[in-house]
N, C-alpha and C positions, 0 to 999 in steps of 0.2 A: 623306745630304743630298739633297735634291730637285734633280732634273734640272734645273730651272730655275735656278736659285739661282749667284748667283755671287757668294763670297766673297775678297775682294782678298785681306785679311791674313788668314789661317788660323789663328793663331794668335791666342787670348783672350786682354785685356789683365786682367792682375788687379792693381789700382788702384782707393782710395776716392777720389779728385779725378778728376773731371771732366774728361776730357783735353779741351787748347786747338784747339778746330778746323782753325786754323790748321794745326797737326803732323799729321791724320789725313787730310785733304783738304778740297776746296773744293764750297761749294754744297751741302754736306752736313745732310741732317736727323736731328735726333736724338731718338731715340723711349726712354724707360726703362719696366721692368717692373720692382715692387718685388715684395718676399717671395717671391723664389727662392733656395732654401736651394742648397746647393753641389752636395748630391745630386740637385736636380733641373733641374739647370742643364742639362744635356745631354738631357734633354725639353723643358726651355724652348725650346732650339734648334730642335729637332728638330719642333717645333711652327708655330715664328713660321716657319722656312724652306720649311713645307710652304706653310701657310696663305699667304705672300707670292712667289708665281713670280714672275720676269723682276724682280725689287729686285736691285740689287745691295749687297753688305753690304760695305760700306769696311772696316771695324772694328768689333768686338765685346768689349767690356768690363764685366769683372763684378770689382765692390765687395762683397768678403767682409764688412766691415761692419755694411755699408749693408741686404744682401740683396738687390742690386739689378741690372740687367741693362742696358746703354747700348747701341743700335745706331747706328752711323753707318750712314747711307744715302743712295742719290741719290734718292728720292721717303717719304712717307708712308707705316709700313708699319701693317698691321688687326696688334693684340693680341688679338683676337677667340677665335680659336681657341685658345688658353693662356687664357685667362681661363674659358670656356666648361670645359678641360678639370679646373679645380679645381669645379665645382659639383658636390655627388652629386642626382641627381634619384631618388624614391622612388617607386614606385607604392604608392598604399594599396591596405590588402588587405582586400576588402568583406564575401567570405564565409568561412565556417566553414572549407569546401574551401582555399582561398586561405592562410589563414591556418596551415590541418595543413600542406600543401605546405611550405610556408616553412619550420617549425619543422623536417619535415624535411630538407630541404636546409640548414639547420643543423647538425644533428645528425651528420649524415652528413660535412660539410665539418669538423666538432672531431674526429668519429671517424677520419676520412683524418690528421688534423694528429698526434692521437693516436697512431696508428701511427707516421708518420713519426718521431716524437721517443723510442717505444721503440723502435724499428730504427736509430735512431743510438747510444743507449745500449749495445745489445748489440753 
């Protein structure tokens, strides 16, 4: 967790309703991220707490469901950084050079996996 960061309740709510504000605290804004699978729930975190110092996080609840992530918080926090870390960015590849490189660095990363999978067999 980032040194910044200060999370009231530690513990994740896991609930597809909406908790009552009322129950979590007061003056509190609530910000949702969808399609985070369960596996990546703990990057999601890891993410939004970097990307947001000096928030405080009341409460944090994620909807198996829904696929979806609730912060309570006392200000606005950016998704920015999570959002940014699902795009893949490409470089094209112009020349000939460019293009052998690549195929190697392929080939080489199947042949590394290669092994690895008959070094577990034996």
């Amino acid at each position: 967790m980032c040194h910044n960061t200060t999370v009231e309740n530690k513990n994740i709510i896991y609930s597809d309703t909406i908790l009552p504000l009322k129950n979590v605290g007061s003056n509190l804004k609530v910000t949702s991220i969808s399609n985070v699978e369960e596996f990546s729930l703990e990057n999601c975190l890891k993410k939004i707490f970097e990307a947001n110092p000096n928030v405080v996080f009341n409460t944090i609840q994620y909807s198996k469901s829904d696929k979806k992530v609730y912060f309570y918080t006392n200000k606005e926090i950016s998704k920015k950084a999570w959002e940014d870390s699902k795009v893949n960015t490409y470089k094209p590849l112009t020349s000939k050079s460019e293009i052998l490189e690549e195929i190697n660095k392929i080939l080489l990363i199947e042949k590394t996996k290669m092994k690895i999978v008959f070094h577990c067999m034996t």
